[in-house]
ChimeraX commands (.cxc) that place a marker at each C-alpha (Angstrom):
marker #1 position 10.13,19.60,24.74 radius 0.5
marker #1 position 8.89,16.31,25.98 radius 0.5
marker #1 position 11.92,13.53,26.15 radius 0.5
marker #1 position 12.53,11.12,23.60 radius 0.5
marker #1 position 11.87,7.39,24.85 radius 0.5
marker #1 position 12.32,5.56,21.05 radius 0.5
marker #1 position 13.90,7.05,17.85 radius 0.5
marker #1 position 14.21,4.95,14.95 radius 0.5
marker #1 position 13.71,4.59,11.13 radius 0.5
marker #1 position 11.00,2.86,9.63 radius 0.5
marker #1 position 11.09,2.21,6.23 radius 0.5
marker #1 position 9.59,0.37,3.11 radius 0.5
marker #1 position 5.73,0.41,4.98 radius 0.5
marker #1 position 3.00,-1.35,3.53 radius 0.5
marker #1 position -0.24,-1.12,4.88 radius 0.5
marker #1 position -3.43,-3.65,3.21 radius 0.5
marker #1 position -6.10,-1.74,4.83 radius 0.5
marker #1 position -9.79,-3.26,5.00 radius 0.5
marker #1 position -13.09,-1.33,5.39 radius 0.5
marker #1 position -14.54,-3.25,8.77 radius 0.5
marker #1 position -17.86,-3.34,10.60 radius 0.5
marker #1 position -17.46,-1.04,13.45 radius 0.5
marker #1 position -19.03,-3.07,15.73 radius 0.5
marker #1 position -16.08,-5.14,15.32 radius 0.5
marker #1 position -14.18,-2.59,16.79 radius 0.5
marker #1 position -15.77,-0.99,19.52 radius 0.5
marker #1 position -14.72,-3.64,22.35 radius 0.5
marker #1 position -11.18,-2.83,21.57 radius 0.5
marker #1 position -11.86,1.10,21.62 radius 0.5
marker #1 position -10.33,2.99,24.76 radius 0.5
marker #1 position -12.28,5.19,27.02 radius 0.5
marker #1 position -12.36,8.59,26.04 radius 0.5
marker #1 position -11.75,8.00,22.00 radius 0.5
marker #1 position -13.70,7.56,19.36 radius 0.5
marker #1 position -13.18,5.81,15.79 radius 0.5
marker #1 position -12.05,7.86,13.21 radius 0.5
marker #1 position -13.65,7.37,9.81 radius 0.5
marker #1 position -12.87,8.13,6.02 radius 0.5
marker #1 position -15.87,8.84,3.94 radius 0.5
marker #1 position -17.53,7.29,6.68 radius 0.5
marker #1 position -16.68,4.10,6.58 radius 0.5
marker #1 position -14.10,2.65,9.68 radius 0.5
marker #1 position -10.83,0.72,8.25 radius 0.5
marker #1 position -8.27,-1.67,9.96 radius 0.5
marker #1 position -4.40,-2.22,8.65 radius 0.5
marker #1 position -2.02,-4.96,7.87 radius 0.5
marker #1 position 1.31,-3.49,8.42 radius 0.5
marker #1 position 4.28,-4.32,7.26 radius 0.5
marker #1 position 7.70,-1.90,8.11 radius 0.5
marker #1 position 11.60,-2.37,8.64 radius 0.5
marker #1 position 12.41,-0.94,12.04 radius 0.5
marker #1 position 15.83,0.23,12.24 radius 0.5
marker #1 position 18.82,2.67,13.94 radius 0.5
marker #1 position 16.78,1.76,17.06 radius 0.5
marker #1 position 17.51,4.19,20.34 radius 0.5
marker #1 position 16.43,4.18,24.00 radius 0.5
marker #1 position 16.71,7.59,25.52 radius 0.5
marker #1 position 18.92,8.58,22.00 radius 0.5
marker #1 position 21.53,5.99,23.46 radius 0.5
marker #1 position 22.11,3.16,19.91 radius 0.5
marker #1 position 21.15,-0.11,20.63 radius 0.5
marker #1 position 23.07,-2.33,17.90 radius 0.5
marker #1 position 22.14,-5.63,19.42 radius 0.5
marker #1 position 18.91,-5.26,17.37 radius 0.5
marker #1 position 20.03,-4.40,14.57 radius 0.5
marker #1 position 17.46,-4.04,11.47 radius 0.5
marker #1 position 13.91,-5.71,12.25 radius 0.5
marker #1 position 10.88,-6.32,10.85 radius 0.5
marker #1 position 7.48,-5.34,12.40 radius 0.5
marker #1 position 4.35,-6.64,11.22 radius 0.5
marker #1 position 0.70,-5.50,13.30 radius 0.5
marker #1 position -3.23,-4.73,12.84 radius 0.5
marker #1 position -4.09,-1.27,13.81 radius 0.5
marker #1 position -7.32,0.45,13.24 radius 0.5
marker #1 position -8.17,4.63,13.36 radius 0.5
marker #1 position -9.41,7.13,16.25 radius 0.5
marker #1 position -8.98,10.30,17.56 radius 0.5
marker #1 position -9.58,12.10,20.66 radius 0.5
marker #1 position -10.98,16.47,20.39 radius 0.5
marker #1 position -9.86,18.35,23.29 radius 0.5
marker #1 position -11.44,21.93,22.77 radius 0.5
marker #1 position -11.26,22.48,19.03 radius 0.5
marker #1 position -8.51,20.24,18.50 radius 0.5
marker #1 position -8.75,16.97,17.12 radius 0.5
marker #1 position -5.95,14.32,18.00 radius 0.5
marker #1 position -5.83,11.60,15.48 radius 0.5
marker #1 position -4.39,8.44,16.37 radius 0.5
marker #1 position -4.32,4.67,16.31 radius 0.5
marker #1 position -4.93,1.55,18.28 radius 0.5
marker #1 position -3.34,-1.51,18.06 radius 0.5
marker #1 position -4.54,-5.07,18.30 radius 0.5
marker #1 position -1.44,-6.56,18.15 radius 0.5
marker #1 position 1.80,-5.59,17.52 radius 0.5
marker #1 position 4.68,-8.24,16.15 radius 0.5
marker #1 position 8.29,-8.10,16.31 radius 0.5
marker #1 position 11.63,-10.90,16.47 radius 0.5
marker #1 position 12.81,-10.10,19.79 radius 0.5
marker #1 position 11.73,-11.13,23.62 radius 0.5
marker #1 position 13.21,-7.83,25.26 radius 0.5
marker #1 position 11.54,-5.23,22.35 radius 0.5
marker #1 position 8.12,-6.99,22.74 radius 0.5
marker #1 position 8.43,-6.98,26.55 radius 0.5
marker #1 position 9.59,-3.41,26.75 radius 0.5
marker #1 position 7.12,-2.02,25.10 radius 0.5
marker #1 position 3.93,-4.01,27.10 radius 0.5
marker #1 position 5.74,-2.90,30.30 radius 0.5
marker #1 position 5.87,0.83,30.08 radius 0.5
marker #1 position 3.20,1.36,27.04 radius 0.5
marker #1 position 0.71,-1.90,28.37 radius 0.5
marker #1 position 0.69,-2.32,24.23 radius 0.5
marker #1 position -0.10,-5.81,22.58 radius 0.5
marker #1 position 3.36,-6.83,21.26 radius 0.5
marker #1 position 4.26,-10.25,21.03 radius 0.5
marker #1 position 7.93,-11.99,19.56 radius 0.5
marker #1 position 7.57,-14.62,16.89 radius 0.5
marker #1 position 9.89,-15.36,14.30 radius 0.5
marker #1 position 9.84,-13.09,11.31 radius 0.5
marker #1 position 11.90,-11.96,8.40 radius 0.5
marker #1 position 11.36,-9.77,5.05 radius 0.5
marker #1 position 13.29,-9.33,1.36 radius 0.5
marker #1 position 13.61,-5.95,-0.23 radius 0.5
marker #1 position 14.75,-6.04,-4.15 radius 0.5
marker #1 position 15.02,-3.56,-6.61 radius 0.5
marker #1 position 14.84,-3.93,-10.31 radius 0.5
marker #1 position 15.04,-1.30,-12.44 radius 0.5
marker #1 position 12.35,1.10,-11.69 radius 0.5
marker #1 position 10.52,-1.38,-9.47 radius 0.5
marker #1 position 10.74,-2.30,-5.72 radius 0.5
marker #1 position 9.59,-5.58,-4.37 radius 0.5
marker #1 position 9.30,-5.85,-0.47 radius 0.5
marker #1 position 8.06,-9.09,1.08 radius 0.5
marker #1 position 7.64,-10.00,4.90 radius 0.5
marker #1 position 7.02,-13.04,6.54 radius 0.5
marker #1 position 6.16,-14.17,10.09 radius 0.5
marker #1 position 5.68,-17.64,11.28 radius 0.5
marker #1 position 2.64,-18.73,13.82 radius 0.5
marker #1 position 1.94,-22.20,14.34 radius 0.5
marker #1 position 4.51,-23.24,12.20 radius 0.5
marker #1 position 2.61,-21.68,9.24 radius 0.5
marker #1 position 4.53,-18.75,7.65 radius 0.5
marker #1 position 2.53,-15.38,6.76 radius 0.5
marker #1 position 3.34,-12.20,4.75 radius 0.5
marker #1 position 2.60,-9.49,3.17 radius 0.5
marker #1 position 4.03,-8.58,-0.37 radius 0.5
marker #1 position 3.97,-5.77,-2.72 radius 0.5
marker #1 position 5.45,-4.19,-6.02 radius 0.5
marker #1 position 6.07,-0.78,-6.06 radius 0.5
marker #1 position 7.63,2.23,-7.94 radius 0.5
marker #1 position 10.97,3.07,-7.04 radius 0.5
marker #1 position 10.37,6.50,-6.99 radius 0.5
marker #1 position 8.02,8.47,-4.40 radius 0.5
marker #1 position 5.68,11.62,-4.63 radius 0.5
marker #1 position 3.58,13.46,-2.69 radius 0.5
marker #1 position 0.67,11.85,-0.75 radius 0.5
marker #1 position -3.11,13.59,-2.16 radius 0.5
marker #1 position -5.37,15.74,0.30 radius 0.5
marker #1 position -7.77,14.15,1.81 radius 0.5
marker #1 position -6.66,11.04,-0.09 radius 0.5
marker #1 position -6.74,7.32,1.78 radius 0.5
marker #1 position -3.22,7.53,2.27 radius 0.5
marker #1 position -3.70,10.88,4.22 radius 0.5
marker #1 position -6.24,9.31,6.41 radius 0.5
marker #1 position -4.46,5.89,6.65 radius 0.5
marker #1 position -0.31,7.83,7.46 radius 0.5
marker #1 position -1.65,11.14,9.24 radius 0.5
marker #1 position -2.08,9.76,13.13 radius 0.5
marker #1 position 0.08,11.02,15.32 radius 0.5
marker #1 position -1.02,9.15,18.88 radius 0.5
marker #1 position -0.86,5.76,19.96 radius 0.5
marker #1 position -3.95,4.63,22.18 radius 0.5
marker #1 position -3.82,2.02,24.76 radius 0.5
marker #1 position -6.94,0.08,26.38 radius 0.5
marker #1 position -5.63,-0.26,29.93 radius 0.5
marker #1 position -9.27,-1.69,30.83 radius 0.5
marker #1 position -12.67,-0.33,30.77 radius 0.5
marker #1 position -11.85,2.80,32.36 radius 0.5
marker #1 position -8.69,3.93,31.77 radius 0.5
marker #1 position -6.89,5.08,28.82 radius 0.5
marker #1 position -2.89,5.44,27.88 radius 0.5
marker #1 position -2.17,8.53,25.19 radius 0.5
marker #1 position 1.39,8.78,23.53 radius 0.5
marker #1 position 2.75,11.36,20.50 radius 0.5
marker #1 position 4.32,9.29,17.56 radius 0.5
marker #1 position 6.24,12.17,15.84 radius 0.5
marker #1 position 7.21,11.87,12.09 radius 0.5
marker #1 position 7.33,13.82,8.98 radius 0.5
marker #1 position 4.57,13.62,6.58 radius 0.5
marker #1 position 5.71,10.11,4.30 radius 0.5
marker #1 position 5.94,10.62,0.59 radius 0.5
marker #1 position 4.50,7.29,-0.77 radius 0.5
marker #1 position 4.94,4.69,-3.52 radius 0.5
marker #1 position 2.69,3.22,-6.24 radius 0.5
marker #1 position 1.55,-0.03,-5.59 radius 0.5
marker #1 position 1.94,-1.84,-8.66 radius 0.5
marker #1 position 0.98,-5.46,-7.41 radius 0.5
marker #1 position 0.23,-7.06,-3.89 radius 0.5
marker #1 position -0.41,-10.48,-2.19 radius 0.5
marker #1 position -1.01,-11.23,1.06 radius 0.5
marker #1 position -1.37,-14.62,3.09 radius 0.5
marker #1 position -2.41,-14.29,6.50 radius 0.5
marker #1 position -4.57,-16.34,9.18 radius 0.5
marker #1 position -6.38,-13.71,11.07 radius 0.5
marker #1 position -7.69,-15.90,13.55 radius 0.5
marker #1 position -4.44,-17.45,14.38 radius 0.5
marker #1 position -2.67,-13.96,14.59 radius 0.5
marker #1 position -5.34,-11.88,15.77 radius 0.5
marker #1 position -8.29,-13.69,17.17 radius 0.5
marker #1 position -11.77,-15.10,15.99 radius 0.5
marker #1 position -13.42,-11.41,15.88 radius 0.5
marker #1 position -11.41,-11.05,12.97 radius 0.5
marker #1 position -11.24,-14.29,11.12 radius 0.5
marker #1 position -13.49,-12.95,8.52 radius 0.5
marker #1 position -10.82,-11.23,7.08 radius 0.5
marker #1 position -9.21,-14.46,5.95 radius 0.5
marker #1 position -11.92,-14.13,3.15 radius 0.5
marker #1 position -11.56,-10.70,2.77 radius 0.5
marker #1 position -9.76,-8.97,0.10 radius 0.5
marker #1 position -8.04,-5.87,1.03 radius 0.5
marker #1 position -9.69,-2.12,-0.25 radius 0.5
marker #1 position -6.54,-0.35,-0.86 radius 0.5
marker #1 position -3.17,-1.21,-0.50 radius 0.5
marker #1 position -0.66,1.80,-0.32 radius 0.5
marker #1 position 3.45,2.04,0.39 radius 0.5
marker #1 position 5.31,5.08,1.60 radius 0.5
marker #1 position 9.06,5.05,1.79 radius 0.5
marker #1 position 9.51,6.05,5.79 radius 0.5
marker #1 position 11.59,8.41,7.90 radius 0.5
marker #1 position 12.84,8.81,11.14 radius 0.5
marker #1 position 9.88,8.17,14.08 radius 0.5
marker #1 position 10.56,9.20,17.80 radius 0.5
marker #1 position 7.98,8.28,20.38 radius 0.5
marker #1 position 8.21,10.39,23.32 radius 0.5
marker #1 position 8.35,8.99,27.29 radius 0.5
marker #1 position 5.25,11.38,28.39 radius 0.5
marker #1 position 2.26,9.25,28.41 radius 0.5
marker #1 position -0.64,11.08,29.35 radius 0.5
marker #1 position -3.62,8.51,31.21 radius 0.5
marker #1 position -7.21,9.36,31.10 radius 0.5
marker link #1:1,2 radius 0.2
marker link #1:2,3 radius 0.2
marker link #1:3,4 radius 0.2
marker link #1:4,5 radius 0.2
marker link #1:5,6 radius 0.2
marker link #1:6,7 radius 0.2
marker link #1:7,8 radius 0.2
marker link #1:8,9 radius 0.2
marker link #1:9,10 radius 0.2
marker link #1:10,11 radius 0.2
marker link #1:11,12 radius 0.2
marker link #1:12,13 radius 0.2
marker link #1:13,14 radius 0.2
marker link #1:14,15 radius 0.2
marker link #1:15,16 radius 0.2
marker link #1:16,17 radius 0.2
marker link #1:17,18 radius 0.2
marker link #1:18,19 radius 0.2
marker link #1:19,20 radius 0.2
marker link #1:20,21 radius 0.2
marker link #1:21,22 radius 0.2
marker link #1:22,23 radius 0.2
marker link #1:23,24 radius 0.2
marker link #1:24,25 radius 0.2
marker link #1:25,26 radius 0.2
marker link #1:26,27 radius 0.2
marker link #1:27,28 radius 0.2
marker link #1:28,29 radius 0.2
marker link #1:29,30 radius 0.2
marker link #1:30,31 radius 0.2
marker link #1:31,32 radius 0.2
marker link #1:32,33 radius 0.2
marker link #1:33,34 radius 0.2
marker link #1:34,35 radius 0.2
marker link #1:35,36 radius 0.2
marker link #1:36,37 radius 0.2
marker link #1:37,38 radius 0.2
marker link #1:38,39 radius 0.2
marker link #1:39,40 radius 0.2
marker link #1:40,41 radius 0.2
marker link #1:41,42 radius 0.2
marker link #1:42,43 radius 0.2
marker link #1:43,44 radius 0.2
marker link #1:44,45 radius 0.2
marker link #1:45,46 radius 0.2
marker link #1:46,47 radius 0.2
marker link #1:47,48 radius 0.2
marker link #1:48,49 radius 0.2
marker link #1:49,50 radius 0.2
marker link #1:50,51 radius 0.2
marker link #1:51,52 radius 0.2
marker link #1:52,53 radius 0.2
marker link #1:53,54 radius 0.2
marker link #1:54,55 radius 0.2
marker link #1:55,56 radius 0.2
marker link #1:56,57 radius 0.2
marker link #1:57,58 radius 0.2
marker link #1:58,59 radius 0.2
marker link #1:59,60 radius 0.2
marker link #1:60,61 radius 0.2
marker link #1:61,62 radius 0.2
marker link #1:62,63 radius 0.2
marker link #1:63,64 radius 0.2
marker link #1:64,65 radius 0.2
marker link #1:65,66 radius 0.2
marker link #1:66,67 radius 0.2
marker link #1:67,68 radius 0.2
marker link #1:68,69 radius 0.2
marker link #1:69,70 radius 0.2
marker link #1:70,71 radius 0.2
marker link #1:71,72 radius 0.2
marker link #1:72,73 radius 0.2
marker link #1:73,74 radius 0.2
marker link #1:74,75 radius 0.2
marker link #1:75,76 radius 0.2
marker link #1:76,77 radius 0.2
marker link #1:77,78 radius 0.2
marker link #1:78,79 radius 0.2
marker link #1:79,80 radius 0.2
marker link #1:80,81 radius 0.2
marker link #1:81,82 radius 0.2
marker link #1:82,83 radius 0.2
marker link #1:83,84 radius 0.2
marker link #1:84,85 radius 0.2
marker link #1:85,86 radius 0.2
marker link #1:86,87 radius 0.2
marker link #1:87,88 radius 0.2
marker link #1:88,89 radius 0.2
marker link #1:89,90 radius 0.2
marker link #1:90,91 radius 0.2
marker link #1:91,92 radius 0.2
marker link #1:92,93 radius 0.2
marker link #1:93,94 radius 0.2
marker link #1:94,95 radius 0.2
marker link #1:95,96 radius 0.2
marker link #1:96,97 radius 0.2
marker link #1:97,98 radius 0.2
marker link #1:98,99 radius 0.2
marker link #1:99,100 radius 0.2
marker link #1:100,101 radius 0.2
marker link #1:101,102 radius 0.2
marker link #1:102,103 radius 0.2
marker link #1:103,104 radius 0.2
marker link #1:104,105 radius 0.2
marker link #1:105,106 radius 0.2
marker link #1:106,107 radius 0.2
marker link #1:107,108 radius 0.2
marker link #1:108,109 radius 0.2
marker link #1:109,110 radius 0.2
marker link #1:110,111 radius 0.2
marker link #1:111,112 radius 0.2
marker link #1:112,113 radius 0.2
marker link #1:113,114 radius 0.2
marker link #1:114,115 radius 0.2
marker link #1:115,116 radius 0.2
marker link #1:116,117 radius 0.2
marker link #1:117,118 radius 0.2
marker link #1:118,119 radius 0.2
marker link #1:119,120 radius 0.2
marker link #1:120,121 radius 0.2
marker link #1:121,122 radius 0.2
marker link #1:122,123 radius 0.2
marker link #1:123,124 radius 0.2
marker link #1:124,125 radius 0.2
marker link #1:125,126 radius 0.2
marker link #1:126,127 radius 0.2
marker link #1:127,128 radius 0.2
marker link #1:128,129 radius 0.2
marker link #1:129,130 radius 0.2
marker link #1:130,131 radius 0.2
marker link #1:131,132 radius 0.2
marker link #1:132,133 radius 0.2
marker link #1:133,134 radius 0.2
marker link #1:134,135 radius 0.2
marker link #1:135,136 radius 0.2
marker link #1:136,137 radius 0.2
marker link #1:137,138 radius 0.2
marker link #1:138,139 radius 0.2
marker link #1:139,140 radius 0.2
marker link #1:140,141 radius 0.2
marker link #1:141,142 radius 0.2
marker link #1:142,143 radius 0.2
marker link #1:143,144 radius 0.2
marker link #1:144,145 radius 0.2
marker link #1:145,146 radius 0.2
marker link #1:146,147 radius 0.2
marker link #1:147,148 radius 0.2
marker link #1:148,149 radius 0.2
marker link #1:149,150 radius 0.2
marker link #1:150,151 radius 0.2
marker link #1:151,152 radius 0.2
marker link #1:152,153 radius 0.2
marker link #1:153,154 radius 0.2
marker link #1:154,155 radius 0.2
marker link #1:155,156 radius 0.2
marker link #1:156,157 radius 0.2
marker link #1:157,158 radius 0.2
marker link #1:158,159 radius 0.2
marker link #1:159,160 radius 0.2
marker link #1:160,161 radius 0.2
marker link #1:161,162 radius 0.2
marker link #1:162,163 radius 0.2
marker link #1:163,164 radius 0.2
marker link #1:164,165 radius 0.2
marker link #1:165,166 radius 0.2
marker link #1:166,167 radius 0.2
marker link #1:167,168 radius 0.2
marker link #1:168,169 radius 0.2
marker link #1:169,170 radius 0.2
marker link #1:170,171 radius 0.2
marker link #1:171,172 radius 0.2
marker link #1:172,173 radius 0.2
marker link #1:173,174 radius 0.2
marker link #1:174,175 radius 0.2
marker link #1:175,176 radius 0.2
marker link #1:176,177 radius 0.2
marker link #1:177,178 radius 0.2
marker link #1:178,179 radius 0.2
marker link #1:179,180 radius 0.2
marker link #1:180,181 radius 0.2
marker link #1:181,182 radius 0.2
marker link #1:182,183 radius 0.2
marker link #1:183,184 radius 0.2
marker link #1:184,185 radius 0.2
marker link #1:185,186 radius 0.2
marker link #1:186,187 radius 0.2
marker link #1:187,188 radius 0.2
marker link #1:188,189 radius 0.2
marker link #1:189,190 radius 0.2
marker link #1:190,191 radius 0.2
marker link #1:191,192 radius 0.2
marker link #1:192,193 radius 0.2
marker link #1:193,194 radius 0.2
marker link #1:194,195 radius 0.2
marker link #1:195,196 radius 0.2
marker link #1:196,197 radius 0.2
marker link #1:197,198 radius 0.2
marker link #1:198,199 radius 0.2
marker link #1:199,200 radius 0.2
marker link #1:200,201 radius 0.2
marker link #1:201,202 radius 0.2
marker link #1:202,203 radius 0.2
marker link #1:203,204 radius 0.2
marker link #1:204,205 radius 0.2
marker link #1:205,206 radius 0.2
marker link #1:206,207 radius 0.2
marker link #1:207,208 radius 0.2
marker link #1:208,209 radius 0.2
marker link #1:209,210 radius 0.2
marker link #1:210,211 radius 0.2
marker link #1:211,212 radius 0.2
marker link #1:212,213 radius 0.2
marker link #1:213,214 radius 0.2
marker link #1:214,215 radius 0.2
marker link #1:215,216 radius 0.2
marker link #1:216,217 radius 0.2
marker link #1:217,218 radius 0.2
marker link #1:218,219 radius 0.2
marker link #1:219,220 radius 0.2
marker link #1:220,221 radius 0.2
marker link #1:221,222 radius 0.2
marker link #1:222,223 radius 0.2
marker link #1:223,224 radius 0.2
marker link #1:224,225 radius 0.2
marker link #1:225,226 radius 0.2
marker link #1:226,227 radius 0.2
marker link #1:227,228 radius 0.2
marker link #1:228,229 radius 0.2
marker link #1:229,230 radius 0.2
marker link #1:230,231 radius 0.2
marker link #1:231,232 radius 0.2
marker link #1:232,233 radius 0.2
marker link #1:233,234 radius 0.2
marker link #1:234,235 radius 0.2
marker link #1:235,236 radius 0.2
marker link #1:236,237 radius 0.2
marker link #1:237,238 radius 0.2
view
């Protein structure tokens, strides 16, 4: 069994996912992947997740305490023989603290960066509101929605099975070389999204290639309570 780098629970996800040109995408594609599509169409996420319980090597770092991340992540996989890996790639991953961010571009070469965030979670009665927020420029973004309370089983071959089953993170290294790691989870029961909003400057977060998504009004937005995650230390390059 490969050892455990990161363990941690993320919970109350929300992901605003946007069909996408995929000529947008393919200068941010690593080498050796390909884009992974859902009735043929590629999609990109808004992501919105309390990271929490975090441990390095199983040993509990309490210093962080309960976190928000927020990031943009679209869809690929990788077939080796007959089996097809699923995974995702990140733009741009964003989180409260210097030494998480840093950690994580060091040993993963990700694209995390530390900004000032921070999130509300209410319930009433059988509803669940979850909001969070993350300031650039002095501008603050987020990401709300309204959900049910209670969860269920996610559909086959439903968009939340295509957006919540990838289970490897790609990295662009550079034009040649690729970084593969296993992001190991149970299958998420979800939550109905009752009612969303979402204010976000793409180009300020993300870059000009996708500003058009400030005009852009997400296809589906779906929730899924969470569960423990582990990220393993092998990291296969390719």
């Amino acid at each position: 069994m490969s050892r455990i780098f990161i363990s941690a629970l993320w919970e109350d996800i929300i992901m605003a996912n946007y069909e996408i040109d995929p000529s947008v995408l393919k200068p941010f594609l690593p080498n050796g992947v390909e884009l992974d599509l859902y009735n043929e169409k590629a999609y990109i996420s808004l992501v919105g997740f309390m990271f929490k319980k975090i441990r390095i090597f199983r040993v509990p770092i309490p210093f962080f305490g309960n976190f928000e991340e927020v990031n943009l992540r679209f869809y690929v996989k990788r077939t080796e023989s007959d089996y097809v890996k699923r995974g995702v790639v990140f733009i741009n991953e964003t989180v409260p603290y210097k030494p998480v961010a840093w950690l994580a571009n060091k040993l993963y070469k990700e694209h995390y960066i530390s900004i000032p965030t921070r999130s509300s979670i209410k319930d009433e009665e059988s509803k669940r509101k979850i909001k969070y927020e993350w300031e650039k420029n002095g501008n603050w973004n987020y990401i709300v929605a309204e959900t049910s309370k209670e969860s269920e089983l996610m559909a086959n071959n439903s968009i939340e099975e295509f957006i919540f089953e990838h289970y490897y993170g790609y990295t662009k290294v550079d034009s040649l070389n690729t970084i593969e790691y296993n992001v190991n989870h149970p299958r998420w029961r979800i939550r109905k999204v009752i009612d969303s909003s979402f204010d976000c400057d793409f180009k300020a977060m993300y870059g000009s290639d996708f500003s058009f998504l400030n005009e852009q009004k997400p296809n589906s937005v779906i929730a899924a309570e969470g569960s423990a995650v582990s990220i393993g230390w092998q990291r296969t390059y390719f």
